[in-house]
C-alpha positions in Angstrom: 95.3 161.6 108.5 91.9 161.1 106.9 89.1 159.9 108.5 88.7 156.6 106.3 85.5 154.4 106.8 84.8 151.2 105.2 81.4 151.2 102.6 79.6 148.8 105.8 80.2 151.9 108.3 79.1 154.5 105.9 75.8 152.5 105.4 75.9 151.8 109.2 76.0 155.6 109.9 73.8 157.1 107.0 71.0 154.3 107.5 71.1 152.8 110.9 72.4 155.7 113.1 71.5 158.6 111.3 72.0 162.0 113.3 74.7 163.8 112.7 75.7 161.7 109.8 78.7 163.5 108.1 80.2 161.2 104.9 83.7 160.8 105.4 84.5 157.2 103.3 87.5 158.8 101.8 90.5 161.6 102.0 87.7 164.1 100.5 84.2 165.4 102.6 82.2 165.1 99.5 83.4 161.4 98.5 80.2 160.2 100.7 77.9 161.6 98.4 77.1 159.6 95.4 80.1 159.5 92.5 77.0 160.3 90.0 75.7 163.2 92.2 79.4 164.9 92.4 79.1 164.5 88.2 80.9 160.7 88.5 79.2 158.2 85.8 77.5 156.0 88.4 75.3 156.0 91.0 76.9 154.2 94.1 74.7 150.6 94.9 75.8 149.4 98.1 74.8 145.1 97.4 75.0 143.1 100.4 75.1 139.6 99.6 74.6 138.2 102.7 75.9 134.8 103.7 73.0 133.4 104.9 72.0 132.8 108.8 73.6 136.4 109.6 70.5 138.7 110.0 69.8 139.0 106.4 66.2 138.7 106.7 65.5 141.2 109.8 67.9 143.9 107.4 65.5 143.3 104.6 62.7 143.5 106.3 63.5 147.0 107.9 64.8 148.4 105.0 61.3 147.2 103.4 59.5 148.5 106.0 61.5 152.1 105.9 61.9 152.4 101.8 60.7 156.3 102.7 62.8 156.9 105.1 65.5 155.7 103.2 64.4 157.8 100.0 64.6 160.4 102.8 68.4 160.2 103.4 69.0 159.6 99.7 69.0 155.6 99.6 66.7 153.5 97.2 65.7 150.3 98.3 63.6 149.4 95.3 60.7 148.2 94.6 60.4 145.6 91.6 57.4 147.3 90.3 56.7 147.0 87.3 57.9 143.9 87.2 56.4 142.1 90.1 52.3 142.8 91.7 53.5 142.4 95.2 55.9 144.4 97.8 59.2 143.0 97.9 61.5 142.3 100.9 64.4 140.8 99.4 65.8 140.9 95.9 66.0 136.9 95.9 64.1 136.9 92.7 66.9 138.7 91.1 69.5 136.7 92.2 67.8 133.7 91.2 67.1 135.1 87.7 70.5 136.0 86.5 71.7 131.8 87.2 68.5 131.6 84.9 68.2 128.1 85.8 65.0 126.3 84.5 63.1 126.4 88.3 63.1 131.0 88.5 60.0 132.1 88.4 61.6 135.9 87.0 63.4 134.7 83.2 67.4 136.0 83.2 65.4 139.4 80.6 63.5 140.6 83.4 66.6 140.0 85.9 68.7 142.2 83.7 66.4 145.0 83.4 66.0 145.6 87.0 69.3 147.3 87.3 68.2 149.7 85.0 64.5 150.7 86.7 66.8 151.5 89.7 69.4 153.4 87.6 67.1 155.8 86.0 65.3 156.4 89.6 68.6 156.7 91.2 69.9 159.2 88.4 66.5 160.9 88.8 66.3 161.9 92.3 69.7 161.8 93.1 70.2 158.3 95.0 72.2 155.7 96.1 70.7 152.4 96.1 70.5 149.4 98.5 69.9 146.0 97.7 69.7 142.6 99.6 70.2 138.8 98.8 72.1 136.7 100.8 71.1 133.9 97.5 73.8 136.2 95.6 76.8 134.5 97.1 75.8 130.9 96.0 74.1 131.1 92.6 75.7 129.8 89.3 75.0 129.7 85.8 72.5 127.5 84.1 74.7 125.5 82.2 76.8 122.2 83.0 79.9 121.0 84.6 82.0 121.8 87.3 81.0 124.4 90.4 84.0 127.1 89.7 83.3 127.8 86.2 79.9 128.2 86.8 80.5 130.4 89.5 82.6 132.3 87.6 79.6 133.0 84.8 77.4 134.1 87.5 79.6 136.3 89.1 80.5 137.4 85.4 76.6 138.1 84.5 76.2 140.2 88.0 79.1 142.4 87.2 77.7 142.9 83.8 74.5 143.6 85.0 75.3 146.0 87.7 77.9 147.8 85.0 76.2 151.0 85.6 76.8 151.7 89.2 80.1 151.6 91.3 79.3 148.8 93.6 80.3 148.4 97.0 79.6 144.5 98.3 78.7 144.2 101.7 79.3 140.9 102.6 78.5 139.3 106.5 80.0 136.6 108.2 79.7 134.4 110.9 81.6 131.8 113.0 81.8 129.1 111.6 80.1 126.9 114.8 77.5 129.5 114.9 76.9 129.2 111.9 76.1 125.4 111.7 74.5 125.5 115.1 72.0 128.3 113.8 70.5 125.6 111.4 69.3 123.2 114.1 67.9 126.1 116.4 
C-alpha cells in the first residue's frame, strides 16, 4: 500500500518540518516533485484560501519572512514586484482584483498577469509556488444580482487565471463557536 499524503501534509512536511523530507503524495516517489519539473505542463501552486480567523495571517507572515528559505526547498512565495513598490505579505490584492469591483486598488489586468510573473519564475528555476489569501474564499464578480452566480464568475475567473498550474487548494477551517468567539476577542 502506498504511502498517500494529502497536498496540506506535503506542504506541512516540505515547508514547516523540513528534515528528512521525502515526497511521497502519491503511488510514485517522484510525484512530490513538481508535474512541470518531471516534464508535466504545470508547475504545481499550492493556494490556500484561508477562511479567515484560522492563522492565515501568522502563515503569511512567515512565509514572507522566509521567501529564501523557501526558494531554498524549491517553493516561490512571490513577490508582486513589478507590479507593486512595497514587500508583500499576503496576496489580498490579487484576490481583490480578479472581483474587479470599483473599490481595488490593483485593476482585474494587473490581477491576471500575476499568475504569469510567477509561472515564468517557477518554470525558470524549477519551482513550485505558494500563495495566501484567506479574501479568496468570499470574493465575487463585479457585476449585479444574486450572491451564487456571482460566486460562480469569480471562482470561474480564478480558475482561468491560474490555468497554467495544477492547483492544489488548501483550505482551513475552524469550529464554528471558535470561530464567532474569535471576533470579539
Amino acid at each position: 500500500m502506498p504511502n498517500w499524503k494529502t497536498p496540506a501534509e506535503v506542504f506541512r512536511q516540505k515547508i514547516l518540518e523540513p528534515d528528512g523530507y521525502e515526497p511521497t503524495l502519491g503511488p510514485t516517489k517522484d510525484r512530490g516533485a513538481s508535474s512541470a519539473r518531471k516534464g508535466g505542463l504545470h508547475p504545481r501552486l499550492y493556494l490556500h484560501a484561508g477562511l479567515h480567523k484560522t492563522g492565515t495571517t501568522a502563515l503569511q507572515a512567515f512565509a514572507a519572512n522566509h521567501r529564501e528559505t523557501f526558494r531554498e526547498r524549491s517553493l516561490l512565495y512571490p513577490d508582486l514586484t513589478p507590479l507593486t513598490q512595497e514587500p508583500v505579505v499576503a496576496y489580498h490584492a490579487f484576490a481583490h482584483g480578479l472581483s474587479d469591483t470599483q473599490k481595488n486598488r490593483l485593476p482585474l489586468a494587473y490581477a491576471k498577469a500575476m499568475p504569469h510573473l510567477w509561472l515564468g519564475e517557477a518554470l525558470k528555476e524549477d519551482l513550485e509556488v505558494f500563495v495566501s489569501s484567506e479574501a479568496l474564499c468570499r470574493q465575487l464578480t463585479a457585476e449585479q444580482g444574486p450572491w451564487h452566480p456571482r460566486r460562480e464568475g469569480y471562482l470561474a475567473r480564478l480558475a482561468v487565471t491560474l490555468s497554467n498550474f495544477e492547483v492544489i487548494p488548501i483550505l482551513v477551517f475552524r469550529r464554528p463557536d471558535d470561530f464567532v468567539r474569535s471576533f470579539y476577542q
